[in-house]
DOKELUM-798350 format. One line per field, with one value per residue: residue number from 0; x, y, z of N, C-alpha, C, O in turn. Coordinates in pm, whole numbers. Layout:
N
resi: c(NUM	...)
n_X: c(X	...)
n_Y: c(Y	...)
n_Z: c(Z	...)
ca_X: c(X	...)
ca_Y: c(Y	...)
ca_Z: c(Z	...)
c_X: c(X	...)
c_Y: c(Y	...)
c_Z: c(Z	...)
o_X: c(X	...)
o_Y: c(Y	...)
o_Z: c(Z	...)
***
This chain:
58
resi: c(0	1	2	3	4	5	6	7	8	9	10	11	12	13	14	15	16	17	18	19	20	21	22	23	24	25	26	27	28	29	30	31	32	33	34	35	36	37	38	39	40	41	42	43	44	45	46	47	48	49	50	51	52	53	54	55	56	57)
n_X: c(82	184	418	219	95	354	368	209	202	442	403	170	355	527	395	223	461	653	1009	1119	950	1001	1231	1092	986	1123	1229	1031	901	1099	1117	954	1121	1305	1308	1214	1397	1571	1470	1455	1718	1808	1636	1710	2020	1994	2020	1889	1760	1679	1405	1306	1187	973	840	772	520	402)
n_Y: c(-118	131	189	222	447	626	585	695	978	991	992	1236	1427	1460	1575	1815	1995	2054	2127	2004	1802	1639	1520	1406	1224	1063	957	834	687	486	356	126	-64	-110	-257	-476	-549	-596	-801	-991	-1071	-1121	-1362	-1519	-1581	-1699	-1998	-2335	-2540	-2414	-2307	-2503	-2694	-2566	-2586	-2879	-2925	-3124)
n_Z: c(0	90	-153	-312	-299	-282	-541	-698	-588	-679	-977	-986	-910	-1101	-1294	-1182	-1057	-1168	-1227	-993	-937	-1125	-962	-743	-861	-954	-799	-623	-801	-861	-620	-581	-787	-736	-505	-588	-730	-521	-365	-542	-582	-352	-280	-462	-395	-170	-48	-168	-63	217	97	6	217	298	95	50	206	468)
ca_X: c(0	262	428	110	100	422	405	76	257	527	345	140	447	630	280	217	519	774	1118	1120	849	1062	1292	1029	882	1238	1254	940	851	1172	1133	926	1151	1454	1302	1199	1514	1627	1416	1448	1868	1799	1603	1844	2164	1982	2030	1826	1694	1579	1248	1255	1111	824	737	651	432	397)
ca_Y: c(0	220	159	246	573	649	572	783	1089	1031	1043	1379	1523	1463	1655	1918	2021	2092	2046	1964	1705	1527	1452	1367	1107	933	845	732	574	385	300	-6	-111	-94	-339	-604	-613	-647	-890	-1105	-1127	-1209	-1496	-1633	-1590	-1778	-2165	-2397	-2582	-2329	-2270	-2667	-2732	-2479	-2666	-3001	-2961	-3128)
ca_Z: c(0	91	-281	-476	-225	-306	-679	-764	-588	-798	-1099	-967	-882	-1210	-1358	-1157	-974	-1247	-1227	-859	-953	-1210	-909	-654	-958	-981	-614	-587	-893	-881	-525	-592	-883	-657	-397	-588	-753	-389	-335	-606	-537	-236	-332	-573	-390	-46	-4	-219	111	290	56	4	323	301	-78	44	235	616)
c_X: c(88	368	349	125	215	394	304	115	310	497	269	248	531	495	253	294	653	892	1176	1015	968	1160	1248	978	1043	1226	1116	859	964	1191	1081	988	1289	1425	1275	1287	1584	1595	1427	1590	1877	1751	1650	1965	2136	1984	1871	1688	1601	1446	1189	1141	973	730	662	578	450	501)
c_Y: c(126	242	190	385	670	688	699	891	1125	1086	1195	1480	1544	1571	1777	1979	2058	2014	1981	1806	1609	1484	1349	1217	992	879	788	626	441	330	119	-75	-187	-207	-454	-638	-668	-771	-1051	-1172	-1192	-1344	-1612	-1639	-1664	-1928	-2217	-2430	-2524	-2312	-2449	-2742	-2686	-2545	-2821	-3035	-3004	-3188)
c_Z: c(0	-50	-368	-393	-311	-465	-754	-712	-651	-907	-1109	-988	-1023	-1302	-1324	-1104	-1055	-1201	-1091	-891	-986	-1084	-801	-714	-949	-875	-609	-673	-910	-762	-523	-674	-789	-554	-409	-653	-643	-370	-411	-636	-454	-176	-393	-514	-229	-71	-77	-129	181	251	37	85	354	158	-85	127	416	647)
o_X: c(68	407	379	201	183	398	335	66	298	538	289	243	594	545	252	231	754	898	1277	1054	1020	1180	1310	942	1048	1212	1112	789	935	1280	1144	937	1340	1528	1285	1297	1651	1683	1415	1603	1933	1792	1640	2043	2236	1901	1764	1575	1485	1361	1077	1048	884	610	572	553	506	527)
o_Y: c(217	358	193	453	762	804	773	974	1235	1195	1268	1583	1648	1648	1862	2076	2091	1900	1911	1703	1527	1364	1249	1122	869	758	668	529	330	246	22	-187	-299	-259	-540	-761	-771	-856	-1166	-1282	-1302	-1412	-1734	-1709	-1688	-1949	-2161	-2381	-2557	-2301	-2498	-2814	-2746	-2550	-2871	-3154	-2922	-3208)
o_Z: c(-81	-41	-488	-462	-386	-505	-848	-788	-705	-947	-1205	-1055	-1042	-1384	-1412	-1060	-992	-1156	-1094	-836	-910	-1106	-765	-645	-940	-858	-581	-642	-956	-761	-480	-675	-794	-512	-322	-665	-654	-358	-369	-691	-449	-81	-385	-578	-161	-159	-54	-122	206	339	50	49	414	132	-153	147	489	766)
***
């Protein structure tokens, strides 16, 4: 929620807010871009195993 918040400011701000906008729109439109790249390193560079155990079950 806080990600769509963010993101739909961004976009206002890059619209109505001029050249101050266009900077307000980078940070926050690329905030969510930035985290699931995080996220999805962090996924791939953790131990096979670890998610193994959560996939089969009981």
């Amino acid at each position: 929620m806080l990600f769509a918040c963010a993101t739909i400011t961004g976009l206002l701000a890059a619209l109505l807010w001029g050249a101050i906008g266009q900077y307000v729109a980078w940070v926050t439109v690329g905030a969510p871009v930035v985290f699931i790249a995080w996220v999805w390193v962090r996924r791939r560079t953790q131990k096979p195993e670890q998610f193994g155990q959560t996939l089969h079950g009981k």
